[in-house]
Structure formats: structure tokens, C-alpha cells
Backbone as XML, in Angstrom:
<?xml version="1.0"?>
<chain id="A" units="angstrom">
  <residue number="1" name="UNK">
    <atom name="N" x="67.028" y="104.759" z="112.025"/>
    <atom name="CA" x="67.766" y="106.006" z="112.137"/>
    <atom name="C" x="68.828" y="105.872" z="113.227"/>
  </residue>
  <residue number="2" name="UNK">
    <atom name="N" x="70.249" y="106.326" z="112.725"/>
    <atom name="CA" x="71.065" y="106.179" z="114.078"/>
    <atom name="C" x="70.790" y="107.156" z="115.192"/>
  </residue>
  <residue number="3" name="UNK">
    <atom name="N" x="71.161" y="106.750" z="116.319"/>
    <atom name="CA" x="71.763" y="108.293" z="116.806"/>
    <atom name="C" x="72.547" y="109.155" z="117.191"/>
  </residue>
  <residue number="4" name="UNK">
    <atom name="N" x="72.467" y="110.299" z="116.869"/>
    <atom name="CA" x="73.804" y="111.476" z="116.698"/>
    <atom name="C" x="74.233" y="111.218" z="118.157"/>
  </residue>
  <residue number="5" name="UNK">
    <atom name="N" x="75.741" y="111.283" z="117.907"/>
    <atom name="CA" x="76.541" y="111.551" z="119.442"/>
    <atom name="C" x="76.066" y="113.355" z="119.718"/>
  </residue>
  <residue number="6" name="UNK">
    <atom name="N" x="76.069" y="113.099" z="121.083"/>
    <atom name="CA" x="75.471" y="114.694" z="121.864"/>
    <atom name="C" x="76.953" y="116.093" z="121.363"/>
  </residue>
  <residue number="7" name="UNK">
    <atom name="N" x="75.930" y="116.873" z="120.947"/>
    <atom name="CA" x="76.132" y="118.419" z="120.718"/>
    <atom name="C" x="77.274" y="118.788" z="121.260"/>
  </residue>
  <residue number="8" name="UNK">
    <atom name="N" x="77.453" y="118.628" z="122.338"/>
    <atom name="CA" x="78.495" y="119.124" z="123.374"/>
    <atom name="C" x="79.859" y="118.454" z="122.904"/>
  </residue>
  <residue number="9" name="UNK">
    <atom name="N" x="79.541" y="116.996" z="122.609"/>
    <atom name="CA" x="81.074" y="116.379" z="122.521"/>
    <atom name="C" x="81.439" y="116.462" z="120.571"/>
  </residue>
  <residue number="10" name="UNK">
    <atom name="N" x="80.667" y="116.125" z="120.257"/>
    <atom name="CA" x="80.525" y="117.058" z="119.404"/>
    <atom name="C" x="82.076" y="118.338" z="118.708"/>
  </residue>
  <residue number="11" name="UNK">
    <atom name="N" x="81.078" y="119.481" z="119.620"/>
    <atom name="CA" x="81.650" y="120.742" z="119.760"/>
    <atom name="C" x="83.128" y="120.499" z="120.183"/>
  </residue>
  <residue number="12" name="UNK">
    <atom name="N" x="83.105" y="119.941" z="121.248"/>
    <atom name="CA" x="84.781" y="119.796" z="121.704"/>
    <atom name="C" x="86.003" y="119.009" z="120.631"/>
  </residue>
  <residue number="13" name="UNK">
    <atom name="N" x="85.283" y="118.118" z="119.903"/>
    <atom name="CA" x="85.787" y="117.205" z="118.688"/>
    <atom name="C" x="86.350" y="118.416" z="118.065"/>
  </residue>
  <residue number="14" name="UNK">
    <atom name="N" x="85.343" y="119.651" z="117.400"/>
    <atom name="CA" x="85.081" y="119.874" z="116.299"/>
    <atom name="C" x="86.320" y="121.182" z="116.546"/>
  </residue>
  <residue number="15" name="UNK">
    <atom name="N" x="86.521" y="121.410" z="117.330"/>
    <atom name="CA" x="87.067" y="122.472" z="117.892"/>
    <atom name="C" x="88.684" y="122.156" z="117.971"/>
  </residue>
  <residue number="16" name="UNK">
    <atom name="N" x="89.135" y="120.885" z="118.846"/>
    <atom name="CA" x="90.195" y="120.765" z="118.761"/>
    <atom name="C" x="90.842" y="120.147" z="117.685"/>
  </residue>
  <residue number="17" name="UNK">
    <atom name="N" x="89.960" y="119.514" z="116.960"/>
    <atom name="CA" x="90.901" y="118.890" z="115.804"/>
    <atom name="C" x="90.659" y="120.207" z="114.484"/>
  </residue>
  <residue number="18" name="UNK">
    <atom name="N" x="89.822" y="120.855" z="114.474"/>
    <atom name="CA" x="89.904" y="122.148" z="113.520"/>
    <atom name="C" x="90.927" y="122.953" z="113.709"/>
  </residue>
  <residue number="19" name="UNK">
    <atom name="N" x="91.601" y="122.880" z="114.690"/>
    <atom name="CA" x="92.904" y="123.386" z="115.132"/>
    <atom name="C" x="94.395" y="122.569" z="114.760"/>
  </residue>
  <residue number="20" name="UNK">
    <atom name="N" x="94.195" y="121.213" z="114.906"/>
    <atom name="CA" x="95.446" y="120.665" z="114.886"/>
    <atom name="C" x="95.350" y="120.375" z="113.048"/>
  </residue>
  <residue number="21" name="UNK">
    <atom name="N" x="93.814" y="120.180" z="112.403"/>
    <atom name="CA" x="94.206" y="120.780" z="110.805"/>
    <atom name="C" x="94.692" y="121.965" z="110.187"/>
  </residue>
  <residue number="22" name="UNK">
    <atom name="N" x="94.362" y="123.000" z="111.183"/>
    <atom name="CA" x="94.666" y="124.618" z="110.769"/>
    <atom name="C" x="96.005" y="124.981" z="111.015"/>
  </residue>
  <residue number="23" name="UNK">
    <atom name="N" x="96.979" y="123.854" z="112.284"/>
    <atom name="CA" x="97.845" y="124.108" z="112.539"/>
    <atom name="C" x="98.890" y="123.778" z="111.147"/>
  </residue>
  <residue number="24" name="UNK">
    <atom name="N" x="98.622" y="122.129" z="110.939"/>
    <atom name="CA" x="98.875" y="121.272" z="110.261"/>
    <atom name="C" x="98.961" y="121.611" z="108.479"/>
  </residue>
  <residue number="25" name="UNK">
    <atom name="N" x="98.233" y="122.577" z="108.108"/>
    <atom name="CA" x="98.005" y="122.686" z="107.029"/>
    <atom name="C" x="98.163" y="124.801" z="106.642"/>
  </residue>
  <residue number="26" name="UNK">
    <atom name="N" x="98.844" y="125.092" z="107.522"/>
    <atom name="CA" x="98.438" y="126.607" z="107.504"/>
    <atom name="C" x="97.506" y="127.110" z="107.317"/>
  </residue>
  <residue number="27" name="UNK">
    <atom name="N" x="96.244" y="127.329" z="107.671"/>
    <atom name="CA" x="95.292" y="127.501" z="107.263"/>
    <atom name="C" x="94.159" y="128.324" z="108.283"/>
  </residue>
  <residue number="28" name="UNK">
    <atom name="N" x="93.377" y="128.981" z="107.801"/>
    <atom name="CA" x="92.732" y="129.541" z="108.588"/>
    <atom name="C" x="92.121" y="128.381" z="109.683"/>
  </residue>
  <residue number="29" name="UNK">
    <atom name="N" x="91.507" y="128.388" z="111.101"/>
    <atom name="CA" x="90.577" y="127.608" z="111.779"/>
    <atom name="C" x="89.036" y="127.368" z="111.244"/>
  </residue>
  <residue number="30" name="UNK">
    <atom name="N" x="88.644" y="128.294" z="110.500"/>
    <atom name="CA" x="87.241" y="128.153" z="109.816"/>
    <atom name="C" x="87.587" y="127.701" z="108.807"/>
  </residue>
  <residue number="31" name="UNK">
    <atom name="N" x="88.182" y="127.337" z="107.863"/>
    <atom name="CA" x="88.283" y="127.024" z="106.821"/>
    <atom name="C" x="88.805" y="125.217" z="107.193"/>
  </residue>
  <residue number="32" name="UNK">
    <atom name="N" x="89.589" y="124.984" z="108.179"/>
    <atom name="CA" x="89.902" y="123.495" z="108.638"/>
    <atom name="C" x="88.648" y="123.197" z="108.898"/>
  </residue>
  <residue number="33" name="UNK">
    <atom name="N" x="87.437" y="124.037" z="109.786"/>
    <atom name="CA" x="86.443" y="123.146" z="110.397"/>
    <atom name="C" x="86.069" y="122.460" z="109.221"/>
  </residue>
  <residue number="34" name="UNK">
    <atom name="N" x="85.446" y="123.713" z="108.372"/>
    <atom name="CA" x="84.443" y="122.892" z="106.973"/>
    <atom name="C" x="85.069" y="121.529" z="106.340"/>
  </residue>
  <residue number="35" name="UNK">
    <atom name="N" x="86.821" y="121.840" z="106.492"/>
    <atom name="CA" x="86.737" y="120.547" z="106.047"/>
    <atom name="C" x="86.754" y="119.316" z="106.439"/>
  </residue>
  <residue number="36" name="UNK">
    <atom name="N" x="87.009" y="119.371" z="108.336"/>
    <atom name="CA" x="86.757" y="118.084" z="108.993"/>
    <atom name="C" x="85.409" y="118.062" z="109.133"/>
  </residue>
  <residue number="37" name="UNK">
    <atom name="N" x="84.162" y="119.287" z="108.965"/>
    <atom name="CA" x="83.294" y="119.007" z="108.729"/>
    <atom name="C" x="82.675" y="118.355" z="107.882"/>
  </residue>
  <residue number="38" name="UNK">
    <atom name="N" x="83.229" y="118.138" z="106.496"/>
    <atom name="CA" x="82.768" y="117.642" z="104.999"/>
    <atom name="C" x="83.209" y="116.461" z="105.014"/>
  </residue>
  <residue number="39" name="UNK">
    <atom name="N" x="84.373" y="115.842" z="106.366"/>
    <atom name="CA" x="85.109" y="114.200" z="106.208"/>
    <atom name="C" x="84.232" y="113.259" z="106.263"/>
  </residue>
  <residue number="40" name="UNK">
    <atom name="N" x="84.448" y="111.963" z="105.855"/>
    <atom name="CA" x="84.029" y="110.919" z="106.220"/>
    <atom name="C" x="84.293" y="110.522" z="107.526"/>
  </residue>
  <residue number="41" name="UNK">
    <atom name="N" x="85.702" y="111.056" z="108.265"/>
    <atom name="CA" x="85.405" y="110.703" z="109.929"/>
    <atom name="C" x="84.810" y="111.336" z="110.429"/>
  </residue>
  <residue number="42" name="UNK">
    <atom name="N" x="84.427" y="112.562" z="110.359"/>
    <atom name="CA" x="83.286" y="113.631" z="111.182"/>
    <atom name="C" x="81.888" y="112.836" z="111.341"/>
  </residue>
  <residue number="43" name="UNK">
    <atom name="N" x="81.195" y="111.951" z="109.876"/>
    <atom name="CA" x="80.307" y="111.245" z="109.592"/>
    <atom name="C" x="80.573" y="110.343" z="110.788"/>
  </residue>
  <residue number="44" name="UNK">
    <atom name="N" x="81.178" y="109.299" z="110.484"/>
    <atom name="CA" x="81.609" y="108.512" z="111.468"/>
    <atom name="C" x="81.527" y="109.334" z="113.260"/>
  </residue>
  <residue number="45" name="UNK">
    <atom name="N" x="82.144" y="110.162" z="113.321"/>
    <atom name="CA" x="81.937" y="110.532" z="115.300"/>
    <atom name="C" x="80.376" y="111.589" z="115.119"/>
  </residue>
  <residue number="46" name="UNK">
    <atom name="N" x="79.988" y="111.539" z="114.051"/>
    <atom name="CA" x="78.958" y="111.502" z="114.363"/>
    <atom name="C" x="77.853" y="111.199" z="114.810"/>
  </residue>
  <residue number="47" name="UNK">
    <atom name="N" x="78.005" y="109.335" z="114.170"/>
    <atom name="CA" x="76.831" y="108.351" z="114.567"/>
    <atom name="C" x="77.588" y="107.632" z="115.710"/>
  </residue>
  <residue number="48" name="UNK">
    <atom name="N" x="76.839" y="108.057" z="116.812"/>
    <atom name="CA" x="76.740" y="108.199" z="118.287"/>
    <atom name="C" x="76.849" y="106.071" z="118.573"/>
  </residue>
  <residue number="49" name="UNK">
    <atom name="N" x="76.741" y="105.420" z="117.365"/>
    <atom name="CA" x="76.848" y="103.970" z="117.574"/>
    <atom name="C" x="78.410" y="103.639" z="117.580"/>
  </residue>
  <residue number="50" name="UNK">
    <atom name="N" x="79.322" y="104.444" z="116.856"/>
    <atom name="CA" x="80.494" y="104.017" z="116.376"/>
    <atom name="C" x="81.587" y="104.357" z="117.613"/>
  </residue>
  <residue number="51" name="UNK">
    <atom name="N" x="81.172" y="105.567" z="118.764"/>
    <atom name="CA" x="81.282" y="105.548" z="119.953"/>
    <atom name="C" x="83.067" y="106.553" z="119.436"/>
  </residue>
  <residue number="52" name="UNK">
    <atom name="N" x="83.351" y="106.721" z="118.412"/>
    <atom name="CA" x="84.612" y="107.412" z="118.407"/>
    <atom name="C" x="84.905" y="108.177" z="119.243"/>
  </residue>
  <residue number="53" name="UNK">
    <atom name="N" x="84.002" y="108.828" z="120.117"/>
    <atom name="CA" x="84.124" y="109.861" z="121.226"/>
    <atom name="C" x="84.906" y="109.479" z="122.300"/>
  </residue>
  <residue number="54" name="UNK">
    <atom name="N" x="85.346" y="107.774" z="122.227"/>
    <atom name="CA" x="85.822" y="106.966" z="123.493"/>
    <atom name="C" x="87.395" y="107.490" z="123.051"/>
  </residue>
  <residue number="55" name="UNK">
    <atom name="N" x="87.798" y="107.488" z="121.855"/>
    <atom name="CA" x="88.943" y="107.586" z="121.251"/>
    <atom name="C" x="89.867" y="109.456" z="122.014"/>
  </residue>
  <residue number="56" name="UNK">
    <atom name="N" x="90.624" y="109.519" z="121.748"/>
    <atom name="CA" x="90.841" y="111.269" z="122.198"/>
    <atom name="C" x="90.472" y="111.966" z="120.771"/>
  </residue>
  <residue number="57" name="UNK">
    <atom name="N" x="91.100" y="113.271" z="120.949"/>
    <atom name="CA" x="90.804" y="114.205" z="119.227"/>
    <atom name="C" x="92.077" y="113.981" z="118.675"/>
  </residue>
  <residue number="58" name="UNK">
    <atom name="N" x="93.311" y="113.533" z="119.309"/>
    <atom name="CA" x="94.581" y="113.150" z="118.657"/>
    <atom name="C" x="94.344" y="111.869" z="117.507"/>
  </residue>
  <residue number="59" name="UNK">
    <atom name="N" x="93.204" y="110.786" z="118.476"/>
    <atom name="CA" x="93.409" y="109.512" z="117.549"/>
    <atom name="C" x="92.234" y="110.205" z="116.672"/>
  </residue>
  <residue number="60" name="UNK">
    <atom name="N" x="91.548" y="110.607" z="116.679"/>
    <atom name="CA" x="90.428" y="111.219" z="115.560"/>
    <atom name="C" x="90.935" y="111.675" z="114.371"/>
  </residue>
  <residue number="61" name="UNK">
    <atom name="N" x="91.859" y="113.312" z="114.931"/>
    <atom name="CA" x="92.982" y="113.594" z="114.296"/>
    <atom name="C" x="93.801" y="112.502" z="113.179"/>
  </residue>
  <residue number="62" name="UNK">
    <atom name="N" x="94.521" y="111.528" z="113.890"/>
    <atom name="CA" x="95.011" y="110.414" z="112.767"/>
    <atom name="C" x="94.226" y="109.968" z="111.856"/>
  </residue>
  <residue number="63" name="UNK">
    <atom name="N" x="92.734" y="109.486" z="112.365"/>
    <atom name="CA" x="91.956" y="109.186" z="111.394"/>
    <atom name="C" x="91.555" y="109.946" z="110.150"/>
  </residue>
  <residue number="64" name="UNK">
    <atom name="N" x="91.451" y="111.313" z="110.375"/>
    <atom name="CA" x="91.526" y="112.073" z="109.669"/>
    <atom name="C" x="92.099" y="112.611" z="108.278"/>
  </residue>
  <residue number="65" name="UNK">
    <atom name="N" x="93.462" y="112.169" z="108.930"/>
    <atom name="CA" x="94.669" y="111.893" z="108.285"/>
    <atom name="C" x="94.937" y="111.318" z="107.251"/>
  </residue>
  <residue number="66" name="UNK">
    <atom name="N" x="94.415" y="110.134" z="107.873"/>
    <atom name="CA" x="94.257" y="108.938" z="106.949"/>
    <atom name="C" x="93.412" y="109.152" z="105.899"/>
  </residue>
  <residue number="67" name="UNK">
    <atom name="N" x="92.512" y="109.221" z="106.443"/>
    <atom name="CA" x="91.041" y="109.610" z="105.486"/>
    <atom name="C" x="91.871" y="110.277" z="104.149"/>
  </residue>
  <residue number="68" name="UNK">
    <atom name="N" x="92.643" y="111.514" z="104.547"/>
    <atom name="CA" x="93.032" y="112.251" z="103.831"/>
    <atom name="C" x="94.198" y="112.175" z="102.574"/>
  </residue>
  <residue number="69" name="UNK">
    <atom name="N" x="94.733" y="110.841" z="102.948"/>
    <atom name="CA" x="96.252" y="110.177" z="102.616"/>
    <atom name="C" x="95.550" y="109.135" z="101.642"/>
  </residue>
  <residue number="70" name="UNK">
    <atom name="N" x="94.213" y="108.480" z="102.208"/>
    <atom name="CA" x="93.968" y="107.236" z="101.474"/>
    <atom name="C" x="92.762" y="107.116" z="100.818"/>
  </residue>
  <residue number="71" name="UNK">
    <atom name="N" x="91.431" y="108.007" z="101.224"/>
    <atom name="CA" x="90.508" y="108.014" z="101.019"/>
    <atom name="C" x="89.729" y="107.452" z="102.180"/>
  </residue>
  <residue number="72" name="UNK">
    <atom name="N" x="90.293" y="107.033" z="103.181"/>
    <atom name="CA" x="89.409" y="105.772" z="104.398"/>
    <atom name="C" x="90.150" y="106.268" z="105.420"/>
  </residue>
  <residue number="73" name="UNK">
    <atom name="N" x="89.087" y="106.386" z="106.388"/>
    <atom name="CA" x="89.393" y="107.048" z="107.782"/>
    <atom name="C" x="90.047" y="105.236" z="108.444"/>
  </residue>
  <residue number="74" name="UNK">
    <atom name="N" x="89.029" y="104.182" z="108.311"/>
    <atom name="CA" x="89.916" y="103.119" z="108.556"/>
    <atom name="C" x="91.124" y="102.689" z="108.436"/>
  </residue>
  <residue number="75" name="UNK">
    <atom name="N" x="91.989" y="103.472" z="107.712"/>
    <atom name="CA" x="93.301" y="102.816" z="107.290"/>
    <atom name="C" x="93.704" y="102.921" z="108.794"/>
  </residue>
  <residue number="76" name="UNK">
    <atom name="N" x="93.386" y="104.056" z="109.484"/>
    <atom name="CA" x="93.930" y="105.001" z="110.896"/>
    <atom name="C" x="94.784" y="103.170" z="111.438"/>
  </residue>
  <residue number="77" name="UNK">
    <atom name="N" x="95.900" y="103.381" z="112.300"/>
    <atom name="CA" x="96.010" y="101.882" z="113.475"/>
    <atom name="C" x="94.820" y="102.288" z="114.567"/>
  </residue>
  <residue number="78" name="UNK">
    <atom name="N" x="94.611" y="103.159" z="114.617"/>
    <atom name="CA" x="93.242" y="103.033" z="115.819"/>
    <atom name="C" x="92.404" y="102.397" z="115.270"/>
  </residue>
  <residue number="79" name="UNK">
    <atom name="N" x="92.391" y="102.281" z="114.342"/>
    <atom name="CA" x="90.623" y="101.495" z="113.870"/>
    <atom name="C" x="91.353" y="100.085" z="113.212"/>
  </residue>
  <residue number="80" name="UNK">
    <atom name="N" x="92.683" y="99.851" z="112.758"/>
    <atom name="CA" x="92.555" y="98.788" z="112.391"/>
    <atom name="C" x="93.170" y="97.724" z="113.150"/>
  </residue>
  <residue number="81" name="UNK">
    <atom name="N" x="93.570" y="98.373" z="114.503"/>
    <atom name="CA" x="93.822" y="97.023" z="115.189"/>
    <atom name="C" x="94.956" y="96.520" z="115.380"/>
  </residue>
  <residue number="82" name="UNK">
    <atom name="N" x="95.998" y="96.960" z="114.083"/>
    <atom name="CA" x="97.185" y="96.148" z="113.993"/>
    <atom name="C" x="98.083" y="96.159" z="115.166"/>
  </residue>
  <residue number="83" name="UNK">
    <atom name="N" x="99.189" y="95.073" z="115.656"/>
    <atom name="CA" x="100.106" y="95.598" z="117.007"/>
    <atom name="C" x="100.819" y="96.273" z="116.419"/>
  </residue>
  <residue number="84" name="UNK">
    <atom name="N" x="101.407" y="96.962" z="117.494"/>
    <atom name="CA" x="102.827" y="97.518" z="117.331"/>
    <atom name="C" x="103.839" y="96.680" z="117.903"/>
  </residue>
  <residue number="85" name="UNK">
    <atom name="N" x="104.613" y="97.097" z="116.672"/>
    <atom name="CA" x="106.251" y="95.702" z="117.402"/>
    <atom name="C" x="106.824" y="96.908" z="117.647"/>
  </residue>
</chain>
């Protein structure tokens, strides 16, 4: 069993990036949570191994994005590494 990253950070994730989707998408703030709640990156900063919490809610945010653009929160450049020229 993994384990969940703590409640608290969590909450702060869930909060600011439900905002920069609600901003992003016109949309109510409850209606963004459910759906960064329902993501595959939420899954991901969830399991407390993958440590996304090190990341800010901006690069989360991108991941998100991605997720959303491609189907894979990995496409994000935070997760894949590539340089920037």
C-alpha cells in the first residue's frame, strides 16, 4: 500500500490549483476542484512516494494541463526532464 501525502498539503494543492482551473476555464471553483479531483495528476500528488508536493501548484498546474491536452500528466517539462535552449 502506498502512502498518501498528508491532508494539509494536500488541501493547499487542492485549493490553489482549483482556482487557476476555475480561472483558466471560466468556471465555477467547485466544479474545477472535482475535476482536478477526478485527474490522473491529483492520483499522482497523491501517492506521498512520487513527492510532487516538492514541485509548486504552478508546475502541478502544467501537469495538469498536460494531462488535459494529451491524456498524460507526464508529457508536463517538469516531469520529463527535457532542457530548455
Amino acid at each position: 500500500m502506498t502512502k498518501r501525502t498528508e491532508p494539509s498539503i494536500l488541501q493547499n494543492f487542492d485549493t490553489e490549483i482549483a482556482e487557476l482551473i476555475a480561472k483558466n476555464r471560466g468556471i465555477s471553483i467547485m466544479d474545477a476542484l472535482r475535476i482536478f479531483l477526478a485527474s490522473k495528476t491529483h492520483e499522482m500528488l497523491e501517492n506521498d512516494e512520487m513527492k510532487l508536493w516538492y514541485f509548486s501548484p504552478l508546475a502541478v498546474f502544467d501537469m495538469w494541463e498536460n494531462e488535459e491536452a494529451t491524456g498524460d500528466p507526464g508529457n508536463s517539462l517538469y516531469l520529463r526532464g527535457d532542457e530548455i535552449e
